[in-house]
N, CA, C and O atoms as a DFTB+ gen file, in Angstrom:
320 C
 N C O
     1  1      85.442      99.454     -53.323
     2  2      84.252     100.017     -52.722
     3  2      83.950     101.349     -53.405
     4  3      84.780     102.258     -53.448
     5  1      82.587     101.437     -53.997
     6  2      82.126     102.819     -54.218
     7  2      81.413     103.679     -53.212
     8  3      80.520     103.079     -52.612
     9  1      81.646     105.336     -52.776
    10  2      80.878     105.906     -52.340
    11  2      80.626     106.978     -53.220
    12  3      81.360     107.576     -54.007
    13  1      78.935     107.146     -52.799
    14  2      78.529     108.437     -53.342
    15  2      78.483     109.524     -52.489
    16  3      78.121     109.339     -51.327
    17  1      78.774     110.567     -52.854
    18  2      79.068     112.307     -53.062
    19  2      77.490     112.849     -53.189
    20  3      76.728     112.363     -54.024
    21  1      77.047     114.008     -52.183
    22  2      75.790     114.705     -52.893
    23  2      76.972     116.191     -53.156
    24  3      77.904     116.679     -52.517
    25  1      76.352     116.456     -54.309
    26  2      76.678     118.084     -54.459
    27  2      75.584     118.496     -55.309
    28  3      74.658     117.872     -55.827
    29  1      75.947     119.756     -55.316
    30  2      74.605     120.445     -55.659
    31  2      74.444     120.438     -57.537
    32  3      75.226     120.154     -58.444
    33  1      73.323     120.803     -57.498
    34  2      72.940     120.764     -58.908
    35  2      73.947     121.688     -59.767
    36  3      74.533     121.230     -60.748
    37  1      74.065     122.674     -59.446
    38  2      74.606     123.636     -60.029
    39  2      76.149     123.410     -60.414
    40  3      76.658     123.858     -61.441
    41  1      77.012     122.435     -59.167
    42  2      78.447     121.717     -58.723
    43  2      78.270     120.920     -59.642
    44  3      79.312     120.857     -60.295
    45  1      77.255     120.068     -60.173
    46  2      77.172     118.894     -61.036
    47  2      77.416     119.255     -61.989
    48  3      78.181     118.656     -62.745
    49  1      76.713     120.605     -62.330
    50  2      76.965     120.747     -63.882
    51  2      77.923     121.999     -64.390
    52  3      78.160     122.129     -65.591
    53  1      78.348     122.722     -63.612
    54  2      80.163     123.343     -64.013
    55  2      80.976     122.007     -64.028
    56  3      81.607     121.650     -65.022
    57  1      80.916     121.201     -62.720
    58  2      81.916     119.878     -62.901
    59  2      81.825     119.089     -64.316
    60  3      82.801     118.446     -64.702
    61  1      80.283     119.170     -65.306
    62  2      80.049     117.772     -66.022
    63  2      80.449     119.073     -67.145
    64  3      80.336     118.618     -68.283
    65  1      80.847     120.434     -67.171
    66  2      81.333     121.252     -68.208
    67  2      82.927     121.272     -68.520
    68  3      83.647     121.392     -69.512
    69  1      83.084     121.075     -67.032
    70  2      85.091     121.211     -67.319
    71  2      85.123     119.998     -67.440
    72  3      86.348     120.035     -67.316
    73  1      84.838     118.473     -67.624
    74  2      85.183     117.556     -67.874
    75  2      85.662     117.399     -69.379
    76  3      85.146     117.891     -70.382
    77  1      86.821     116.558     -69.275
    78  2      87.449     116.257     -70.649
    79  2      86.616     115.301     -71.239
    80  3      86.008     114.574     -70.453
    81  1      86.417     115.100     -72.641
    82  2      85.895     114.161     -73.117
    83  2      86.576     112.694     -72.777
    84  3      87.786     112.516     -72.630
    85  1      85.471     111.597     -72.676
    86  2      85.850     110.474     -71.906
    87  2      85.975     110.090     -71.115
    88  3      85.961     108.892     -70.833
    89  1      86.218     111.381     -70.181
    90  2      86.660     111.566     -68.314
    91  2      85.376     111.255     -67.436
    92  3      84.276     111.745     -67.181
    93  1      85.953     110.442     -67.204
    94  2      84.809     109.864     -65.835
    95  2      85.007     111.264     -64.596
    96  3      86.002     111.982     -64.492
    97  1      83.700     111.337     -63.747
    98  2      83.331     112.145     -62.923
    99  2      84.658     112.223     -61.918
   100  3      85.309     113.159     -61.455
   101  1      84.741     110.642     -61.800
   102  2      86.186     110.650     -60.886
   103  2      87.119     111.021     -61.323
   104  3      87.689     111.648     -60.430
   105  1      87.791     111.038     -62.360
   106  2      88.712     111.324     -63.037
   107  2      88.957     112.636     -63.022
   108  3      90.064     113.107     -62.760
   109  1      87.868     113.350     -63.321
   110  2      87.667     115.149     -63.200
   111  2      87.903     115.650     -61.955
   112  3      88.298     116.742     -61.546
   113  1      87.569     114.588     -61.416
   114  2      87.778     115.413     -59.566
   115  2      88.790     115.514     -59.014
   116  3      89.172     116.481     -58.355
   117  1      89.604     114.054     -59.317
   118  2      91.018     114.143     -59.517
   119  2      91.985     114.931     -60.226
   120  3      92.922     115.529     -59.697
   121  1      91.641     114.897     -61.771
   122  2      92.681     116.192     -61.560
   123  2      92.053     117.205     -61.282
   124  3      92.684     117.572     -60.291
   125  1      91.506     117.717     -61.381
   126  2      90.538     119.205     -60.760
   127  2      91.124     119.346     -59.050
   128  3      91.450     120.493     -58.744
   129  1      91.283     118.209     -57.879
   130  2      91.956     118.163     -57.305
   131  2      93.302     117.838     -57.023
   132  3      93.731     117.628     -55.888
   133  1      94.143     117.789     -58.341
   134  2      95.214     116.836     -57.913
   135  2      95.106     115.897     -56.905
   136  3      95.833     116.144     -55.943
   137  1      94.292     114.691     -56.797
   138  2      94.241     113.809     -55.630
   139  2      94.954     112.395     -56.076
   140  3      95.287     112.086     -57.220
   141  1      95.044     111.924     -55.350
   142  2      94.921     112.010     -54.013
   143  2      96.243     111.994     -53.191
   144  3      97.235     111.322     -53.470
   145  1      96.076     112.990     -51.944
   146  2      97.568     113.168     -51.647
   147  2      98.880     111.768     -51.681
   148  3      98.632     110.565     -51.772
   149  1     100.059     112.325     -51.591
   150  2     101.045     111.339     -51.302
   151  2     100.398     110.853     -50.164
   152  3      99.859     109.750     -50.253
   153  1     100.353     111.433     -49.172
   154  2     100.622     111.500     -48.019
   155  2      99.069     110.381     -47.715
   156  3      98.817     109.906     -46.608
   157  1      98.345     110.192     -48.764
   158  2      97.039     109.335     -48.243
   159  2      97.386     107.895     -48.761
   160  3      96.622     106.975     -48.467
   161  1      98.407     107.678     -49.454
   162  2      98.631     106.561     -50.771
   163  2      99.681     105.672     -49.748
   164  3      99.808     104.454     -49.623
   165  1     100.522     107.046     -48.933
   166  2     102.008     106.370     -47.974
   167  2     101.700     105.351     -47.784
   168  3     100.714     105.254     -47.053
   169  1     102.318     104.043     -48.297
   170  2     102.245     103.029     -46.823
   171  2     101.710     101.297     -47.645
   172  3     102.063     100.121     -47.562
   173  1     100.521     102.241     -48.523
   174  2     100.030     100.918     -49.152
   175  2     100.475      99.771     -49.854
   176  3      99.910      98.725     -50.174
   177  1     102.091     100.392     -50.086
   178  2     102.503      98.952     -51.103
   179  2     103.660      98.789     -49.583
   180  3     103.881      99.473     -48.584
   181  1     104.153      97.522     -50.124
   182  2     105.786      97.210     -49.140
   183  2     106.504      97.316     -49.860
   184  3     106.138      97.288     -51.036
   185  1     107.833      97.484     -49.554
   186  2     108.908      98.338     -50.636
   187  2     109.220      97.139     -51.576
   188  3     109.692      97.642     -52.596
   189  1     109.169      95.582     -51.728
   190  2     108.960      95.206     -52.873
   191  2     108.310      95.410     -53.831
   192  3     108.740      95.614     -54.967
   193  1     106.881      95.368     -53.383
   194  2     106.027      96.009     -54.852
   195  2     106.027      97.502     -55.469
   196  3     105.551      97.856     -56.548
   197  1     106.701      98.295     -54.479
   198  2     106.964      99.299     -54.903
   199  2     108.035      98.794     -55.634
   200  3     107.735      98.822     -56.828
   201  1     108.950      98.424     -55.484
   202  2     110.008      98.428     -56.311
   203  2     109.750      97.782     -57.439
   204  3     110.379      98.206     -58.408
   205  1     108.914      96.750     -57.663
   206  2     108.041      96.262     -59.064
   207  2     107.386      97.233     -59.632
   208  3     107.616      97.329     -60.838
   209  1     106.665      97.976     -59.207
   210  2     106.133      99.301     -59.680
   211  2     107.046     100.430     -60.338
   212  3     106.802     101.190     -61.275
   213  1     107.970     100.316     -59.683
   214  2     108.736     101.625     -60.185
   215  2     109.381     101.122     -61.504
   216  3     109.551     101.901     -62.442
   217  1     109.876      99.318     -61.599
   218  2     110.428      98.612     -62.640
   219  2     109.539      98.878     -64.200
   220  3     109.883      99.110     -65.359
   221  1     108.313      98.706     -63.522
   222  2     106.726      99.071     -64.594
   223  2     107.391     100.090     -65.516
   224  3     107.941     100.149     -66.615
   225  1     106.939     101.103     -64.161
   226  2     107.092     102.383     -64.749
   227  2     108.393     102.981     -66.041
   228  3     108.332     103.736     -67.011
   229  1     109.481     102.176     -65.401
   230  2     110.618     102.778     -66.035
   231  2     110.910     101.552     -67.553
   232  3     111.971     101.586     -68.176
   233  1     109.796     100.592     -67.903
   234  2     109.846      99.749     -68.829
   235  2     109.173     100.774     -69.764
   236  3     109.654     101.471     -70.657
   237  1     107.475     100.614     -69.126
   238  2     107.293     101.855     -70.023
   239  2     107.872     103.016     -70.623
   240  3     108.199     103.051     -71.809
   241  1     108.010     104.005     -69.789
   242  2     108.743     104.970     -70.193
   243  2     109.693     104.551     -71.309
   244  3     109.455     104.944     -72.451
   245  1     110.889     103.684     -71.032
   246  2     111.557     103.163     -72.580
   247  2     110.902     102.667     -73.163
   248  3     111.745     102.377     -74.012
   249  1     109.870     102.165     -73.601
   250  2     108.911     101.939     -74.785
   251  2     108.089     103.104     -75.422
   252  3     107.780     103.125     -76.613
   253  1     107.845     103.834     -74.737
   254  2     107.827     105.423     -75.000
   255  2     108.267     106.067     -75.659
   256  3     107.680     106.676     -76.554
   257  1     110.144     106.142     -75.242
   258  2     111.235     106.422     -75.544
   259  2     111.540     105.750     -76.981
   260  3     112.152     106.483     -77.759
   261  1     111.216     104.515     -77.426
   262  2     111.597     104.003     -78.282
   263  2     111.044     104.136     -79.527
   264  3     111.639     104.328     -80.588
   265  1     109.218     103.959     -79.226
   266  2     108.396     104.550     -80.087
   267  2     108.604     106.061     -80.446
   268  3     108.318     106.231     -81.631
   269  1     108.946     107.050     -79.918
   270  2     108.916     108.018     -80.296
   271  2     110.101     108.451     -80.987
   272  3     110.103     109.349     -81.829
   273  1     111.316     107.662     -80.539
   274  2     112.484     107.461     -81.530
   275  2     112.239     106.882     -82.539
   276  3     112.682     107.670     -83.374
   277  1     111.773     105.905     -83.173
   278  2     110.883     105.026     -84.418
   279  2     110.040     105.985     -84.607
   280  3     110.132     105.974     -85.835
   281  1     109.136     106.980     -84.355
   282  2     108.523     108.201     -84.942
   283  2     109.325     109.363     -85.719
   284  3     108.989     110.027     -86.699
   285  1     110.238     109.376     -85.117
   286  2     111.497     110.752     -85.131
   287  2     112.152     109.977     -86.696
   288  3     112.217     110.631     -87.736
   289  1     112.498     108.823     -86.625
   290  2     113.196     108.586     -87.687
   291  2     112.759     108.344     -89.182
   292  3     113.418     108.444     -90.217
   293  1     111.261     107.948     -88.946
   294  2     110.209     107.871     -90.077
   295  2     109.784     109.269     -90.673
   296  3     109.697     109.529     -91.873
   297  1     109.481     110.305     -89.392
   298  2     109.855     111.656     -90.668
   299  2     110.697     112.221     -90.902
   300  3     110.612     113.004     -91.849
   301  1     111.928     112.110     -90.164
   302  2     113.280     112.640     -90.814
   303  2     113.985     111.780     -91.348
   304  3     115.147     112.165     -91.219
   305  1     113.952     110.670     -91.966
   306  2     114.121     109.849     -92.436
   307  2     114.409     110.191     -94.299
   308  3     115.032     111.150     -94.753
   309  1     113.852     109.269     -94.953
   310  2     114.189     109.498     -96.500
   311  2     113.311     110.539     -97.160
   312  3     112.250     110.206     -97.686
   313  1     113.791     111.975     -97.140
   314  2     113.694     112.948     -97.621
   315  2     113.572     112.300     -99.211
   316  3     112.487     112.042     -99.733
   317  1     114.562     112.144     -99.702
   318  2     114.457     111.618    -101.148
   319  2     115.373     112.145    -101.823
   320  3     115.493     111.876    -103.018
């Protein structure tokens, strides 16, 4: 579901200035707010999919980890 926001003209356009390139309006508001609390998110998964989620997370991260080790070794690598 989308809702729209009125803010003022002036809110529109400091907000559409600190935006990062690429950053959707929402995106800016978010981090501009750090949102959205823990405390609003609590609840929504059941501790299985959380626990699939957290599995996500920590796959990534070692692919991360790995690529950036395969980065590390390509320039310190053969000096010559």
């Amino acid at each position: 579901m989308v809702k729209t926001i009125r803010v003022s003209e002036e809110y529109h356009e400091w907000l559409t200035a600190h935006k990062d390139e690429g950053e959707t309006m929402e995106e800016a508001l978010r981090r501009m707010t750090r949102g959205p609390s823990p405390d609003d998110v609590a609840g929504l998964l059941t501790d299985a999919e959380a626990e699939t989620a957290k599995a996500a997370v920590e796959d990534l991260r070692g692919r991360d980890e790995d690529r950036l080790s395969a980065a590390k070794e390509a320039f310190e690598g053969d000096d010559g």
